[in-house]
Every structure is written in C-alpha cells, then in structure tokens.
C-alpha positions in Angstrom: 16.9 -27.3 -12.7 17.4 -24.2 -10.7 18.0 -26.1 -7.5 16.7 -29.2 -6.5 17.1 -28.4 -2.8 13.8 -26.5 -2.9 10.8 -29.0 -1.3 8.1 -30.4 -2.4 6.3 -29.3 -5.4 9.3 -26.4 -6.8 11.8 -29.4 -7.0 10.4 -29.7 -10.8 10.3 -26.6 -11.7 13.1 -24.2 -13.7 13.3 -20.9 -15.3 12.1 -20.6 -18.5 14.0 -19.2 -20.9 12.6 -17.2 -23.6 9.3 -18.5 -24.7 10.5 -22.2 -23.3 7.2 -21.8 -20.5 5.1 -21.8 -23.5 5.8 -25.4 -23.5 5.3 -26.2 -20.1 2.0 -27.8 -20.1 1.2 -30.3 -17.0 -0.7 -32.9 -16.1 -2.2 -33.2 -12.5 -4.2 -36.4 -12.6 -6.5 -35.4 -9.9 -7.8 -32.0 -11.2 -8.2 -33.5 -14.7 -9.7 -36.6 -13.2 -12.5 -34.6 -11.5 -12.6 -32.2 -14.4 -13.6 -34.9 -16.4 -15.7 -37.1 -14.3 -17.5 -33.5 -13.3 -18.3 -32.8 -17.6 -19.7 -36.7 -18.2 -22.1 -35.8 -15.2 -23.5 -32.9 -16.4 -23.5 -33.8 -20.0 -25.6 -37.3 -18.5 -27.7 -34.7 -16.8 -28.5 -32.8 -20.2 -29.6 -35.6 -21.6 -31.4 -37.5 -19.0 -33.4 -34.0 -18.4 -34.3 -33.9 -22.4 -35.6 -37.2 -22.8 -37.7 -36.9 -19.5 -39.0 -33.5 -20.8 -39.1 -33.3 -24.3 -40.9 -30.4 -24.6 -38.9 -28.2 -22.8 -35.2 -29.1 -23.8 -32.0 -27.6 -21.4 -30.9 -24.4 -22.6 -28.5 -24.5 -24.6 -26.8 -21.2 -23.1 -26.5 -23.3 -19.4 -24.6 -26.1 -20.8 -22.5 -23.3 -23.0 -21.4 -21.6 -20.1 -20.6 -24.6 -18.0 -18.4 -26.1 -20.8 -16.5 -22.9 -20.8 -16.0 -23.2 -17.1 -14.7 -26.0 -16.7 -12.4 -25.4 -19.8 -11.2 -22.6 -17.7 -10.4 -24.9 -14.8 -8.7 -27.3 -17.2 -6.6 -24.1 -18.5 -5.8 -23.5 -14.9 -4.5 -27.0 -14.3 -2.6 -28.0 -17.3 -1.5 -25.0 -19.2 2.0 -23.3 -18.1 -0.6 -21.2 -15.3 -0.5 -24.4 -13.5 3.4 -25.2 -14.1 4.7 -22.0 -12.8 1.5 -21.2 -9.9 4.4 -22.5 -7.7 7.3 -20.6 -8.4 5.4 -17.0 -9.6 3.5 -15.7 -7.0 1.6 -13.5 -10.2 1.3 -16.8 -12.0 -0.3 -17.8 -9.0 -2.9 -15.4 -8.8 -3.8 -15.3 -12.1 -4.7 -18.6 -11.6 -7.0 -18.5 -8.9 -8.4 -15.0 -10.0 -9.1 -17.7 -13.2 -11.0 -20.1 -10.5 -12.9 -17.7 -8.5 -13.9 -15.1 -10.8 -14.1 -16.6 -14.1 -14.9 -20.5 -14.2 -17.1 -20.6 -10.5 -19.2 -17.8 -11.8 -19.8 -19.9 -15.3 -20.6 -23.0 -13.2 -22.9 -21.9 -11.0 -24.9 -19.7 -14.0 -25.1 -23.1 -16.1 -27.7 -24.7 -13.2 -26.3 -27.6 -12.1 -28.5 -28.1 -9.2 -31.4 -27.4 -11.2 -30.4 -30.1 -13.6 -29.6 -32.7 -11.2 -33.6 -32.1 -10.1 -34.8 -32.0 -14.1 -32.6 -35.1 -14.3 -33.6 -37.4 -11.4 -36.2 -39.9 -11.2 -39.1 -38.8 -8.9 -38.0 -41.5 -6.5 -34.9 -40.1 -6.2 -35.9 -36.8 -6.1 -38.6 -37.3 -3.3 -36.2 -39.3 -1.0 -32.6 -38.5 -1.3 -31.9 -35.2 -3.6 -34.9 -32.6 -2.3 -33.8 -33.7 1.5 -30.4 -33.2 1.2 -30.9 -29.7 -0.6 -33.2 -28.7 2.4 -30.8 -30.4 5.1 -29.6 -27.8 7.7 -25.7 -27.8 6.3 -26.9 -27.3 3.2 -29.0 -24.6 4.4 -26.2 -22.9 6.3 -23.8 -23.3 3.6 -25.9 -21.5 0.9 -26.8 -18.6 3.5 -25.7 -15.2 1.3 -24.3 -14.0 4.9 -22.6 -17.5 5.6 -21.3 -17.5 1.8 -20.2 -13.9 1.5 -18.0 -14.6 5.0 -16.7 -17.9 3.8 -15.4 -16.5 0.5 -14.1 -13.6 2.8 -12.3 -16.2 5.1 -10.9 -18.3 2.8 -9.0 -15.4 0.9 -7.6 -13.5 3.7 -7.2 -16.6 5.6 -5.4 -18.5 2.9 -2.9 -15.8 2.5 -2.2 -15.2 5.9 -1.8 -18.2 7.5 0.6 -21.0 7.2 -1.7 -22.6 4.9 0.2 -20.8 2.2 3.6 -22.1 2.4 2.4 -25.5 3.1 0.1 -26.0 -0.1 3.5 -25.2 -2.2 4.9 -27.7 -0.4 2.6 -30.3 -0.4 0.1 -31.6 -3.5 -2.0 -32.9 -1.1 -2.7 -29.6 1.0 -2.0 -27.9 -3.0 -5.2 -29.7 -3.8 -7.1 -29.2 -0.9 -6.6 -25.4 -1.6 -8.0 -25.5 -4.6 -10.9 -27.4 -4.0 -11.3 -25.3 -1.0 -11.1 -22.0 -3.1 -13.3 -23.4 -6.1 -16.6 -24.6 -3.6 -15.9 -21.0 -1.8 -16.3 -19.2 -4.6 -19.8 -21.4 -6.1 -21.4 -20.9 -2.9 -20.2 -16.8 -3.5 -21.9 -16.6 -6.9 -25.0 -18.9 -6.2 -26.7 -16.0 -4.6 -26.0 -13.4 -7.1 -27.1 -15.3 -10.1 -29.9 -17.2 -8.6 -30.6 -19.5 -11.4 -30.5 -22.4 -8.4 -33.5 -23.1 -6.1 -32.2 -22.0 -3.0 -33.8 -21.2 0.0 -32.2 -17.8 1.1 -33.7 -15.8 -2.7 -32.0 -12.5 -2.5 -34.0 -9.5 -4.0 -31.9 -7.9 -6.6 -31.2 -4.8 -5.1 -29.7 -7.2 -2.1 -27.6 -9.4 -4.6 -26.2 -5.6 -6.0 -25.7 -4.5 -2.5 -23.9 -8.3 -2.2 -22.0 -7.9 -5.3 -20.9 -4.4 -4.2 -19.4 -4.8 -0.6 -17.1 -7.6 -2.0 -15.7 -5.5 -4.4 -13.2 -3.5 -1.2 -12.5 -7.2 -0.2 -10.4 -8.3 -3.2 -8.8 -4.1 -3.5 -7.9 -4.5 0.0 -6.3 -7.6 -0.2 -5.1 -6.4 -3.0 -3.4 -3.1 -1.3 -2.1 -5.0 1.7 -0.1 -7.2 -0.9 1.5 -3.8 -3.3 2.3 -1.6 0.1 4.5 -4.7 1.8 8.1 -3.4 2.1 9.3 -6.9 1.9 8.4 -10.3 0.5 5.6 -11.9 2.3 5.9 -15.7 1.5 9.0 -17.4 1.6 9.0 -19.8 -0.8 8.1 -17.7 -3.3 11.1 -15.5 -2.5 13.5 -18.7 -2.5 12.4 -19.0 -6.1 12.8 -15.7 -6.8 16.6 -15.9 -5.1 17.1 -19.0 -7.6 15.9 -17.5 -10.4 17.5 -14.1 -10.1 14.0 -12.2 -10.2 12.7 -9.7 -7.6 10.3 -11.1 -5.5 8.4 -7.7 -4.2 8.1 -6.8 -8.0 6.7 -9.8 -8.7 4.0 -9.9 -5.5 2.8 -6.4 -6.4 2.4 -7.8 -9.8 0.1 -10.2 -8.3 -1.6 -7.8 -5.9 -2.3 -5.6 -9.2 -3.9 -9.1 -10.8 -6.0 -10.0 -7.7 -7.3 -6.6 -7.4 -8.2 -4.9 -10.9 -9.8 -8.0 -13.0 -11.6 -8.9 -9.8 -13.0 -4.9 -9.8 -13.8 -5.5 -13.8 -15.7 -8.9 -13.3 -17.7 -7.5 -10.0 -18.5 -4.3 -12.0 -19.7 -7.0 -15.1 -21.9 -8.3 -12.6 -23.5 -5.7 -11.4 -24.7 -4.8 -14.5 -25.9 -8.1 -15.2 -28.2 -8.2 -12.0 -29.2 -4.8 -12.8 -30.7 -6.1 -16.3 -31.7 -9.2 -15.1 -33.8 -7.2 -12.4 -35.4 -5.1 -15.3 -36.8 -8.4 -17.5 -37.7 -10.5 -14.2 -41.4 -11.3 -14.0 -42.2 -9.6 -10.8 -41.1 -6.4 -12.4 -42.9 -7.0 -15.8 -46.3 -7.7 -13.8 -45.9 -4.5 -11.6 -45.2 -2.8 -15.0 -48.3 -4.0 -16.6 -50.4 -3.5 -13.3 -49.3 0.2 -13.4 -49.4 0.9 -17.1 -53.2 -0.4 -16.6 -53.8 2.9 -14.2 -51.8 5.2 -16.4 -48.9 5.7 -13.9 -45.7 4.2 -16.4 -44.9 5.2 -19.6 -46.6 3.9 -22.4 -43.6 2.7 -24.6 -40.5 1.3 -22.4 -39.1 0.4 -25.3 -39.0 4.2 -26.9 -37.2 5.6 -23.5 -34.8 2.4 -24.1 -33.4 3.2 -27.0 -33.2 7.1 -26.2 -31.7 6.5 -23.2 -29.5 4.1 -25.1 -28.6 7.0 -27.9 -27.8 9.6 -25.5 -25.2 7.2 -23.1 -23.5 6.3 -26.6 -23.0 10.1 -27.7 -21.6 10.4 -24.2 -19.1 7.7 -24.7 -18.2 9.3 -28.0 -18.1 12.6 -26.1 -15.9 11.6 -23.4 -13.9 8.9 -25.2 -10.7 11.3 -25.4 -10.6 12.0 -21.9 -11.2 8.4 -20.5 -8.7 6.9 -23.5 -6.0 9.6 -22.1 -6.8 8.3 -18.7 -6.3 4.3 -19.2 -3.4 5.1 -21.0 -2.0 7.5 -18.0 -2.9 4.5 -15.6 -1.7 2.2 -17.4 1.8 3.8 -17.8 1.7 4.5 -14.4 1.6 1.0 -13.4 4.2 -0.4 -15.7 7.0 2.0 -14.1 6.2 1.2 -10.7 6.0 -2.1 -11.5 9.2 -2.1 -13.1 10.9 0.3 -10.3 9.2 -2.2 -7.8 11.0 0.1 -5.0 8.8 3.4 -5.6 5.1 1.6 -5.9 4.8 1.0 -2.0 4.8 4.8 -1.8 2.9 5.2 -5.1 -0.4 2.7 -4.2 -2.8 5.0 -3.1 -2.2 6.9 -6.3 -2.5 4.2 -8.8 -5.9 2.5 -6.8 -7.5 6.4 -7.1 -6.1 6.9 -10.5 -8.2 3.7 -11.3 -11.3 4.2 -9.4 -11.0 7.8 -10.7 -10.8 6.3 -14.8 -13.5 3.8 -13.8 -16.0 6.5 -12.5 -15.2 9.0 -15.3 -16.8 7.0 -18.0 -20.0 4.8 -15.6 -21.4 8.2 -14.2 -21.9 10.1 -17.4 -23.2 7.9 -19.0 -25.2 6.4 -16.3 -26.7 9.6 -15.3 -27.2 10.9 -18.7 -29.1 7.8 -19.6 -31.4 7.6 -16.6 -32.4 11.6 -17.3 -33.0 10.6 -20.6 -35.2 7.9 -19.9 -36.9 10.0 -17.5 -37.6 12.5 -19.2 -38.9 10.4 -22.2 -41.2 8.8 -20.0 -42.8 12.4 -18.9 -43.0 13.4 -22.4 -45.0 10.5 -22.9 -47.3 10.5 -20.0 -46.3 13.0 -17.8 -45.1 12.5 -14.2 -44.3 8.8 -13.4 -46.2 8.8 -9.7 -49.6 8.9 -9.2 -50.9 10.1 -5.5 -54.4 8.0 -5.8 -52.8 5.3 -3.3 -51.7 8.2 -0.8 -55.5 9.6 -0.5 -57.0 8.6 2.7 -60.7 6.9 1.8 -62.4 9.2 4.1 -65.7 7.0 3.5 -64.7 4.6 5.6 -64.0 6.8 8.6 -68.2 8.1 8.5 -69.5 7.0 11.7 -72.8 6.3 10.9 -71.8 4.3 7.1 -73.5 0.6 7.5 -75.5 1.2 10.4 -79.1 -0.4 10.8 -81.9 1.8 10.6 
C-alpha cells in the first residue's frame, strides 16, 4: 500500500508495478447489480415485444447496440479503469469519456423507451407508462435546450465544485456521480438520435446544429484543464505525491482524453445524422414529389457513387499530407506530455494543429463530393431548381374572373 493515510476510497489502492494493474479487476456490487438487473429488463422487454408482435420482431441491431453498452459500463466498473479512476486523474477520464460518449450513446440508440411501450400490456400502457412519458418532468427533462444545459452543467459543475474531491472520498457521493453523469448524458443523446418518441422532435439540421455547439464544450473543458499551471484537485495530487508521478502531466493527459475522442465521437455523429437525414421518409417523399415534376435528378444513386469515387481519389490524393500531419501532432503531444512543463505554453498549438489535421482531410473531400454530385445531377437533368412555384398566377388577380353576368 502506498499509504493508508489517504481517505476513503484511495486507502485500497497501490501503484502498480509493471503490468501488475492488468490484474486489478474490481467489483462494485452496486454498478454490477444495476448493470445486471438493467440487461434482464431489456432482454424481458425483447421478448415480451416479440411474442405480442410476431410479425414485426425487435431489431436485432437495437438490442446489439444496447448489449454493447452496457458491456462498456461493465468495462468501466470492473476492469483496472475502475481500480485506478481514483488515484489517475487520466484513468479517470477515460472512464467517464467511456460513460458519456461511448455506452449512453449505445443505450439510448437501442430504444429502450420504445420497447418498454412494444412491451407493455395496453392496460399498462394506457394508465401508467404513456402518462408518465407525457408528465411535465418528463417533459422538461427531455427538452433538447434543458438536456444540452444539463449535460453542460454537470461537466463543468462536476469539475469545479467540491463535488469532485468528495466523490473520491466517498462511494456513496462516487456513485451518485456516476449515476448523475450516465442519466446526463441519455437525456444528451436522446435528441440527436431520435429513435425514442419524444415530444420535443428535432429536425436534423437542429440535432447537427445540437451535435455541433457541444463539440467547444468538451475542447474547452478540455483547454482549461492542459493550460493549469498547477494541479487542480488535491487528492489526485496526494496520490501523485505517493506514487512519485507528476500530477500536472498526468491532468493534461486527461484534458487531452476528455477533449480529442469526445471531438472524434461528435464528428461520428454528425455524419450519422447527416445520413440518417438523407434516407428519412420525409426526405424520400419530397424526392419522389419533385422527381414527379422533373426538378431532381433522375438516378440518386448514379451521383452517389460518383460523388463517392471522386471523395476516395481525394483521400488517396491527400493521404501523404494528412498521414505527415497525424503523425506531426501526434509527436507533438507525446513531448509535451512528457515535458509536462512546456504544454501550458504549447496548447493553443497542439488544439490548432488538430483542428487544422481534422479539416485538412473533411473539407476536400466534402466539397469535392458535393460538386461532384452536383454536377452529375445537372448532367442528368440540368439545373436542380425549377422557378414554376416562384411565378405569380396572374389569373387570379383579373378583376372581373367569376363574376355573374
């Protein structure tokens, strides 16, 4: 033990040595309790909603993606993530950047509130489930603007407050915290994947513009954390003392996990709600409304795959460039990470050296792709707009049109 003195939750934990934290697997009743009571639910929902509709089974891909996220919540809890979250402030994040951004998303795309509804007896459904979803908490809660803020609150809030210190320090409050940062995050994604009834539907350009202002949240955060000229949380730098590690090197490693598979996983979604606003029905009935007057191309699928050809010779194109630039970020980081006394001056560089790498490879190919399209679609048909709708009907402003001889 490094030293027992150390409160609450750290008085179990020591350094490992070697690959000794390998082994350190726990074993938190709680979270694996409610892990577990949480997968026979569902799994009871699945079922109950196939034998009440036979001919229309639960996707397959929804209960997929929920096992997977509450395997990654299991991960976070047991495996050495959760042993060490208390004594590595990067540990720390990686597992709640595992909670917020990898398993809530999962959860919330495997429709379990549309199950519980498949699943329940109309009874049940009538008097107790459609009632509470349409309840005025309910409501509030699952606001995008109520949602987005809570997220907001509870990630600044939770490390910049006491709150902090106090959930190392007590399992209780530790618990809470998580619980806290795992509902948070649902009610975050609900909105953006919209697989859920809900009553607040955002259009997909709003869930894009959603998706996109929370992406500065997390870099922020993110920022504050590498440009600190000290250690912001003291337990973590008692730890740090004990073990003999440096506990600024090791927050900035945390701010760099917070911030750039947060960036990744927003970008991912964005380019999910951007396809998923392509194939919705809405769009697919305007497209066959307008192909019926001869505005839209006639073959989507011809300026999809040329559009498609053209962004993949740009990635073969630029490749070079953008593999020179990952690898030139990438080295960039490790140094300052490992000279943790030069990166508070260096984070501006290393946050526009990334945004810089990301936007080299999206807008050429991007742009490329959507002037190829286009200009398939002319080809095809010719100009995409029509001005038929803009032309006033001058019949109807004739004075004398239905009058009574």
């Amino acid at each position: 033990m490094f030293d027992t003195r150390l409160p609450g939750l750290l008085s179990a934990v020591s350094r490992p040595e070697g690959l000794e934290w390998m082994g350190e697997w726990s074993m938190p009743v709680l979270s694996v309790g409610g892990i577990a009571v949480v997968a026979a639910l569902y799994a009871r929902g699945v079922r109950m909603a196939c034998d009440k509709h036979p001919s229309h089974p639960w996707p397959r891909g929804r209960s997929m993606a929920f096992g997977v996220g509450l395997g990654l919540l299991l991960v976070a809890a047991v495996s050495p993530i959760g042993a060490y979250e208390n004594a590595l402030f990067s540990v720390h994040m990686a597992q709640h950047m595992l909670m917020t951004m990898a398993a809530a998303p999962l959860l919330m795309a495997a429709a379990p509130v549309t199950l519980t509804i498949r699943a329940s007896s109309p009874g049940f459904r009538r008097q107790v489930l459609l009632p509470f979803l349409r309840s005025k908490p309910v409501t509030v809660l699952t606001n995008p603007i109520v949602a987005w803020s809570l997220f907001a609150v509870v990630l600044w809030g939770s490390h910049f407050t006491a709150l902090f210190d106090a959930a190392l320090r007590n399992e209780s409050i530790h618990e809470l915290e998580h619980l806290l940062y795992l509902v948070t995050a649902c009610l975050f994604w609900w909105p953006v994947l919209g697989v859920d009834p809900s009553r607040w539907k955002l259009a997909y350009p709003a869930r894009i513009l959603y998706v996109f202002l929370a992406m500065p949240l997390m870099a922020l955060l993110g920022m504050v954390l590498t440009s600190a000229a000290e250690p912001l949380y003291p337990t973590y730098a008692e730890v740090a003392s004990a073990w003999g590690i440096d506990a600024l090197a090791d927050q900035r490693l945390a701010a760099f996990i917070m911030w750039a598979p947060s960036e990744v996983i927003a970008l991912c979604a964005l380019l999910v709600v951007a396809g998923r606003w392509l194939r919705s029905e809405e769009e697919k009935a305007k497209l066959e409304d307008a192909r019926k007057e001869g505005n839209v191309w006639k073959s989507k699928d011809l300026s999809g795959v040329v559009a498609f050809a053209v962004a993949m010779g740009v990635v073969k194109a630029t490749w070079p460039d953008f593999e020179a630039r990952v690898t030139h970020l990438f080295r960039f980081a490790i140094n300052n990470i490992s000279h943790p006394r030069e990166i508070g001056l260096a984070t501006s560089e290393l946050m526009f050296l990334a945004l810089t790498t990301l936007f080299a490879l999206c807008i050429p190919i991007a742009f490329s792709a959507a002037l190829a399209g286009g200009m398939m679609d002319f080809l095809q048909v010719g100009a995409l707009f029509a001005f038929k709708a803009l032309m006033p009907k001058l019949e109807k402003l004739n004075p004398i049109a239905g009058m009574k001889n």
